[in-house]
C-alpha positions as CSV (number, residue, x, y, z in Angstrom):
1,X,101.9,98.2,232.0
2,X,103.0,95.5,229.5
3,X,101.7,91.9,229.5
4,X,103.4,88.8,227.8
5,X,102.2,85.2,227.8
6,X,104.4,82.2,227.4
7,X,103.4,78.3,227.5
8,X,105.3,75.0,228.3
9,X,104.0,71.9,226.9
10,X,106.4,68.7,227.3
11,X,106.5,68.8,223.2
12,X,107.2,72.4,222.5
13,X,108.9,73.2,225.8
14,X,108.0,77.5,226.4
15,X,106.5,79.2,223.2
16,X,106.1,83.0,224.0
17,X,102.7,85.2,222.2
18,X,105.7,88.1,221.8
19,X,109.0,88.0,219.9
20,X,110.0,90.9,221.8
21,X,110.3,89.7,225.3
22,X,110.0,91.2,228.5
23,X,112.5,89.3,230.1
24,X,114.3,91.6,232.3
25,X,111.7,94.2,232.4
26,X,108.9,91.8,234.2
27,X,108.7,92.3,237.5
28,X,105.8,89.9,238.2
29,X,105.1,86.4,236.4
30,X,102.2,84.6,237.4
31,X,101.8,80.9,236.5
32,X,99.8,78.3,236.4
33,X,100.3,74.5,235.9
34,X,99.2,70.8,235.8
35,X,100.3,69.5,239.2
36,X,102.8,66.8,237.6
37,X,104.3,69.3,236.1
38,X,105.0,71.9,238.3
39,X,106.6,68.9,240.8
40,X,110.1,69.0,238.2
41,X,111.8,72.2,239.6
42,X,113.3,73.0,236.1
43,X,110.2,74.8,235.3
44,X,110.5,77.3,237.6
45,X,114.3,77.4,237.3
46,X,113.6,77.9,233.3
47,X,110.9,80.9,234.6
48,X,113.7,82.4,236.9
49,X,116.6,82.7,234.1
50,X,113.9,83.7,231.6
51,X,112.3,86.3,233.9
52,X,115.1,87.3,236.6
53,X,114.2,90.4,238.0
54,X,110.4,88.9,238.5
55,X,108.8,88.0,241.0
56,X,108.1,84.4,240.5
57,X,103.9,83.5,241.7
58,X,103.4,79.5,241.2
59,X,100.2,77.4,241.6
60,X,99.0,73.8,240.1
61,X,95.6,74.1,238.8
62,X,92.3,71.5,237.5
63,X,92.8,73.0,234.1
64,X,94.6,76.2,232.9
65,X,93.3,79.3,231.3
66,X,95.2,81.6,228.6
67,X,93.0,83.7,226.1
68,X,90.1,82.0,225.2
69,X,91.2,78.2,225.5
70,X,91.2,76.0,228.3
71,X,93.9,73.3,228.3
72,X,95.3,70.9,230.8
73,X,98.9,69.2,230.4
74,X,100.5,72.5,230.6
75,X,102.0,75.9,231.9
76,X,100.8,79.2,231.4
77,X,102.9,82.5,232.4
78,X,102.2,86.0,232.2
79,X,104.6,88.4,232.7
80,X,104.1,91.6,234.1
81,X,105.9,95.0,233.8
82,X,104.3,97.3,236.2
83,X,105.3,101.2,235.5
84,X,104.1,102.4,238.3
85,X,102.8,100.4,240.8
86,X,105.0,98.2,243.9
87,X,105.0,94.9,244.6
88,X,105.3,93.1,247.7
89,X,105.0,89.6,248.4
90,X,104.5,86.9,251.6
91,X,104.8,83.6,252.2
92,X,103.7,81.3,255.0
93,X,103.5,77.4,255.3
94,X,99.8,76.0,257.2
95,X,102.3,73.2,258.8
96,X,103.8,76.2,261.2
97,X,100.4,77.0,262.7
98,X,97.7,76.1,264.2
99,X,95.1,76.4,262.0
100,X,94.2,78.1,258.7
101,X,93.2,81.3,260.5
102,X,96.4,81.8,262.3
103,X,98.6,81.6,259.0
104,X,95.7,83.5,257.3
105,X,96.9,86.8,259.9
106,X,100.4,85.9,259.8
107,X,100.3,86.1,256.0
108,X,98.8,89.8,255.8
109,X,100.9,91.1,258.7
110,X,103.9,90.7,256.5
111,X,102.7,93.0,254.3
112,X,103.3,96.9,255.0
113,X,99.7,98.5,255.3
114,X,100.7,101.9,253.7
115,X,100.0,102.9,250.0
116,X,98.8,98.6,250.0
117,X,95.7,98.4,247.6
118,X,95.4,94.9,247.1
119,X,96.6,91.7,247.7
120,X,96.5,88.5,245.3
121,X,96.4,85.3,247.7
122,X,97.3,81.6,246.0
123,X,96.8,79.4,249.0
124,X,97.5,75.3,249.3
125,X,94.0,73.5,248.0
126,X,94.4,70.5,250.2
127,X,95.5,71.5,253.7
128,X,94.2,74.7,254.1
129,X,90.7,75.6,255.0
130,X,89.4,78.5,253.3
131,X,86.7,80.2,255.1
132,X,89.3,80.2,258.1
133,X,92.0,81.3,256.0
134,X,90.1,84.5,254.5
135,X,88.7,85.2,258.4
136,X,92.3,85.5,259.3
137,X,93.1,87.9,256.5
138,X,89.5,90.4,256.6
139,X,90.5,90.5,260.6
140,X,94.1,92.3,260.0
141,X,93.9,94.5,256.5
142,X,92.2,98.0,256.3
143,X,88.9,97.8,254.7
144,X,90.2,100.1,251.8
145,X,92.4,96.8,250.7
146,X,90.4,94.4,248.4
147,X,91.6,90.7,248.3
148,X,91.2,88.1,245.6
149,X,92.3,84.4,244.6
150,X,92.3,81.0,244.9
151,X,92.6,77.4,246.1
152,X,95.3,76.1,244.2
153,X,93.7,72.6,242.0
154,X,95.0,69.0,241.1
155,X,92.4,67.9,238.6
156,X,89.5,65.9,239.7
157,X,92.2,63.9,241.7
158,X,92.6,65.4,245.3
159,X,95.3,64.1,246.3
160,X,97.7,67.6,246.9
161,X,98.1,71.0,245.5
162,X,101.5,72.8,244.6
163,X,102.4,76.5,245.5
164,X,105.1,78.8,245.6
165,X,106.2,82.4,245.3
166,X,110.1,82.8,244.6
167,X,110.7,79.2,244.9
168,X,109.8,76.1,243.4
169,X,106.0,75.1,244.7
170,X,105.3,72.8,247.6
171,X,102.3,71.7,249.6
172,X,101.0,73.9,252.2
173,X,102.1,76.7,251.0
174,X,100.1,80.3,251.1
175,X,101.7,83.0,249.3
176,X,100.5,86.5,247.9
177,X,101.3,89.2,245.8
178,X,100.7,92.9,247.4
179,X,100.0,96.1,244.7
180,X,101.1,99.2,246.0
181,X,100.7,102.7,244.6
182,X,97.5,105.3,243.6
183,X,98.2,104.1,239.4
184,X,96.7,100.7,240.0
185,X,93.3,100.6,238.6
186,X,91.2,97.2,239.7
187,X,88.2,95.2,239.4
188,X,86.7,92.3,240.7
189,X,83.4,90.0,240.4
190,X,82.5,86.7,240.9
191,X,79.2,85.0,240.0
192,X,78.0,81.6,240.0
193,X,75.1,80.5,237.9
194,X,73.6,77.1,239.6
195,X,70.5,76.2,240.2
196,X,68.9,75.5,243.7
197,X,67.0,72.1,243.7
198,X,64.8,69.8,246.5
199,X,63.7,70.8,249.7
200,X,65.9,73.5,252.3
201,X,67.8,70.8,254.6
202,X,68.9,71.7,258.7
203,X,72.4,71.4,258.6
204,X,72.3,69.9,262.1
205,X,75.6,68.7,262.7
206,X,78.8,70.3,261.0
207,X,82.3,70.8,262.5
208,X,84.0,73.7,260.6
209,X,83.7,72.7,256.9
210,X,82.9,68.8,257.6
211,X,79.5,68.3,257.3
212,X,77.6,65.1,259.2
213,X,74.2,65.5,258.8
214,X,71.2,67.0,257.5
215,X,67.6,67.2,258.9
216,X,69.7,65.0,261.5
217,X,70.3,62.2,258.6
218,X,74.0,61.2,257.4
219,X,74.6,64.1,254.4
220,X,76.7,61.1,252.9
221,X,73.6,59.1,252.2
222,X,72.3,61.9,250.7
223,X,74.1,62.9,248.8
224,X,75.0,58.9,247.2
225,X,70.6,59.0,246.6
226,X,70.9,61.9,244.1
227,X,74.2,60.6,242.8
228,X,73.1,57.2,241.7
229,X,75.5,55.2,240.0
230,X,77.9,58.1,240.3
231,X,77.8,57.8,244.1
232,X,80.7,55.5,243.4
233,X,83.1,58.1,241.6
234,X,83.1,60.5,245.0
235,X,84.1,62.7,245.9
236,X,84.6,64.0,242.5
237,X,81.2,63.3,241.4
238,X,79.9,65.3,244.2
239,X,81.1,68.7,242.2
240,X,77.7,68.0,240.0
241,X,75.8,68.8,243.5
242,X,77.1,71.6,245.5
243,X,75.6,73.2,248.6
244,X,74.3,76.4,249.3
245,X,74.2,77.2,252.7
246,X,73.3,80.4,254.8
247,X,72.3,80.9,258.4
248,X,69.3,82.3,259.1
249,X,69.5,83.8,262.6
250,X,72.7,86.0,261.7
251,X,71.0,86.9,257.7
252,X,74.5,85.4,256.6
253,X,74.9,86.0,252.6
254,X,74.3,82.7,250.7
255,X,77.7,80.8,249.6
256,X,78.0,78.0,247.5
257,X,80.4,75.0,249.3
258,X,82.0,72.3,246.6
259,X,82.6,68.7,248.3
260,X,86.4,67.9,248.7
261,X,86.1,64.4,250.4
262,X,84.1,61.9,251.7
263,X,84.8,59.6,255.0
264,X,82.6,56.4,254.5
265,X,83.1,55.7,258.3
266,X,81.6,58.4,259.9
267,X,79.7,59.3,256.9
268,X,80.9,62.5,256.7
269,X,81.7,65.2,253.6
270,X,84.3,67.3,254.1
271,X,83.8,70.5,252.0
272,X,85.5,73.5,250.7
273,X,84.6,76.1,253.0
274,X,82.7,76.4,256.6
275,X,78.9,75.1,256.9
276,X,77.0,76.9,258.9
277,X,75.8,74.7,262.2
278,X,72.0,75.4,262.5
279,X,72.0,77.1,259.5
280,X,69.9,75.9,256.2
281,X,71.3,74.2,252.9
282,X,70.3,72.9,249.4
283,X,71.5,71.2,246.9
284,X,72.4,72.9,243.8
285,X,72.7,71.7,239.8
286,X,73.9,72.6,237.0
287,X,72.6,74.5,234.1
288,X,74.7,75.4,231.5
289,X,73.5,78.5,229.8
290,X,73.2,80.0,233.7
291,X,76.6,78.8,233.8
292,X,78.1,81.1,231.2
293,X,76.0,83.7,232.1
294,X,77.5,83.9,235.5
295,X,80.7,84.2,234.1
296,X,79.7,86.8,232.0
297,X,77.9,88.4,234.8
298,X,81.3,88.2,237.3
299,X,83.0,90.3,234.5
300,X,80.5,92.6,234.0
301,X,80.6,93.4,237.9
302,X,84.3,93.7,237.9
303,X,83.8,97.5,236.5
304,X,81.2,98.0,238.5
305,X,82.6,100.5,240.7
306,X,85.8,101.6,238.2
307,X,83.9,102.7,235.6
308,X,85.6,102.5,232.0
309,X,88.5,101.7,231.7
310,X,90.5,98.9,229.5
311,X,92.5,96.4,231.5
312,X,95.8,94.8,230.5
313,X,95.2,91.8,232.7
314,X,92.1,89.7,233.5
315,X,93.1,86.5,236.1
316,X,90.3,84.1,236.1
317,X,89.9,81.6,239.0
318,X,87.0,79.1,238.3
319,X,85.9,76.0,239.6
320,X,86.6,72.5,239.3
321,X,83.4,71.7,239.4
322,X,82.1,74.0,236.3
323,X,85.2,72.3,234.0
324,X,83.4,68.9,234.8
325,X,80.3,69.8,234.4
326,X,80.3,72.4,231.1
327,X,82.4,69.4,229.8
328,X,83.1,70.3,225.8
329,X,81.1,73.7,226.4
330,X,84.1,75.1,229.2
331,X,85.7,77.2,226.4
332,X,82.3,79.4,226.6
333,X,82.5,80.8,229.9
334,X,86.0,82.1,228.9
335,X,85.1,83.4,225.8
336,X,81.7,85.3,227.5
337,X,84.4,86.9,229.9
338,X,86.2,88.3,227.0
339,X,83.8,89.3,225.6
340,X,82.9,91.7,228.6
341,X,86.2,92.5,228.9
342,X,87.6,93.3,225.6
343,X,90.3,92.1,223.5
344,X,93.0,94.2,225.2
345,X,93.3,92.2,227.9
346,X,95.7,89.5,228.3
347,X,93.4,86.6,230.2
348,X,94.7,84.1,232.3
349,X,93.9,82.3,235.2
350,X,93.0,78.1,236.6
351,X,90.3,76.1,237.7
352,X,90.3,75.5,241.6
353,X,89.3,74.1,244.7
354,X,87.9,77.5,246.0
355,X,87.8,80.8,244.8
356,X,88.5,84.0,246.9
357,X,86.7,87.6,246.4
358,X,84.1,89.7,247.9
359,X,80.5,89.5,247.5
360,X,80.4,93.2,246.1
361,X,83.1,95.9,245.8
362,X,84.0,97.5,248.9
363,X,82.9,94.2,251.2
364,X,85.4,92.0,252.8
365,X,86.8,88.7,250.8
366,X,84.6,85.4,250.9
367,X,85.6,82.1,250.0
368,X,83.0,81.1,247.2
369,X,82.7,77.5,245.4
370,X,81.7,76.8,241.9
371,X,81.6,80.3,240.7
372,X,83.4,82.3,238.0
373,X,85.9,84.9,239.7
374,X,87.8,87.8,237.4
375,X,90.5,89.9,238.5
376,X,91.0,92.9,236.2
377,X,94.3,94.9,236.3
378,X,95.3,98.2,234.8
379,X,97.7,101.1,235.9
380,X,97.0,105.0,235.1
């Protein structure tokens, strides 16, 4: 398994880390990109004659990841050459179903179950609800197959996402990359690192992942009183508070849910994942040191259950909501995951509007906010 990394900025145009390319030899390139960008086809028309035998994974991101640096304004692709290991790879579009859960089954059942091991899922950020979408997939794979991903980003703006596998990204796409074979050696973790605050609130009317009230009050108003005069930057100063929720009654696992948009109207929020009705929530805030640590601590469980081993790839899916808050301090999450991981590994990876992965290995996939998610790759 080889691993190259090339970058587009609009002043260099691509700069590769390797002056011997892959080019032919890839058979997966993984890229991820400033929304603007990613709109101008020629990009992933460049990728294609650069890469041509690859298959071709797209997604616009709230900042971009490559070694230890965090940029924005840009495009970062690594290419893959597997030696032993198949690929397979599915596309859907949310716009031919019904809902998110419905294009989350289609998407799996395209994907023959034999030999699978597991499947990398980049999914639209805007149109697509999460928790249904990841419901969809758990209820069609084997529980042998492990999922991971992410919510594809577009800054703090919210205004839409770009996907695409083997074509040129678009909105509502949901597309993912299936590993094949016994030589695939993975690991994943994902940690969070924020810190509960006030009193536990009755999430007493909810509607999927749009939350109305709490303790029967409007969550809006809320959520404006801690805000302050921020409560007039929303919803993108709502990524400083985040919910966790968990249900009681059915000992649901805790999950952290990042705000998406606000209605003034109906004073709703709309969130990134499902809320609980009945169930309890709390705000959360941010600390930064617990902040790194997490992201140390979701590298440290991605060997968990392989033991040692020294991966060639790490993808890293944070959120948006930890690049605004560690602010000048966002490089040290990504340097703390190195450092777990070692200096072997090729890292790469986004910030997002949700990130996908189990609780621990062996479980089913969850859609988590505001945590640090690592994917590492190696073959035999």
């Amino acid at each position: 398994m080889k691993v190259e990394q090339t970058i587009w900025t609009a002043d260099n145009g691509w700069k590769s880390d390797s002056k011997t390319s892959l080019k032919a030899k890839a058979n997966l390139v993984i890229a991820f990109g400033q929304r603007e960008i990613l709109a101008d086809n020629s990009r992933y028309n460049e990728l294609k004659e650069q890469f041509p035998n690859a298959t071709i994974l797209m997604g616009s991101t709230s900042g971009e990841i490559v070694g230890t640096q965090v940029q924005d304004g840009s495009i970062v692709a690594s290419a893959v050459q597997f030696d032993k290991t198949q690929l397979q790879t599915a596309r859907v579009n949310i716009k031919d179903y019904s809902n998110s859960t419905e294009a989350g089954k289609a998407l799996v059942n395209l994907f023959p179950k034999e030999n699978l091991r597991h499947i990398f899922v980049l999914s639209d950020g805007q149109f697509v609800n999460g928790t249904d979408l990841i419901h969809g997939i758990n209820s069609e794979l084997p529980p042998n197959v492990s999922v991971t991903g992410g919510l594809a980003g577009d800054g703090a703006q919210f205004q839409k996402t770009l996907v695409g596998i083997n074509n040129a990204p678009s909105e509502g796409e949901i597309v993912a990359v299936g590993f094949y074979g016994d030589a695939l050696k993975i690991g994943y973790g994902s940690m969070g690192g924020w810190d509960a605050f006030g009193p536990e609130r009755k999430i007493t009317k909810a509607e999927a992942n749009v939350l109305f009230e709490l303790d029967n009050s409007p969550a809006l108003e809320l959520y404006k009183t801690y805000l302050g005069d921020k409560a007039a930057e929303l919803p993108a100063s709502g990524l400083l508070f985040p919910l966790v929720v968990w249900d009681e009654e059915t000992k649901q696992q805790s999950v952290v849910r990042t705000l998406l948009a606000v209605d003034e109207g109906n004073q709703s929020m709309t969130f990134a994942g499902n809320l609980p009705k009945g169930g309890t929530a709390q705000l959360m805030k941010a600390n930064f040191d617990r902040l790194v640590d997490g992201a140390s601590l979701a590298a440290e469980k991605s060997f968990e259950e392989v033991g040692t081993f020294e991966p060639e790839l790490a993808l890293l899916v944070s959120c948006v909501g930890r690049k605004l808050v560690l602010g000048q301090r966002i490089e040290d999450e990504v340097e703390a995951v190195q450092n777990i991981v070692g200096k072997k590994a090729k890292l790469t990876g986004f910030y997002s509007y949700g990130e996908l992965a189990p609780n621990k290995f062996g479980e089913p996939c969850n859609l988590h906010n505001q945590t640090m998610t690592v994917t590492l790759l190696s073959e035999k």
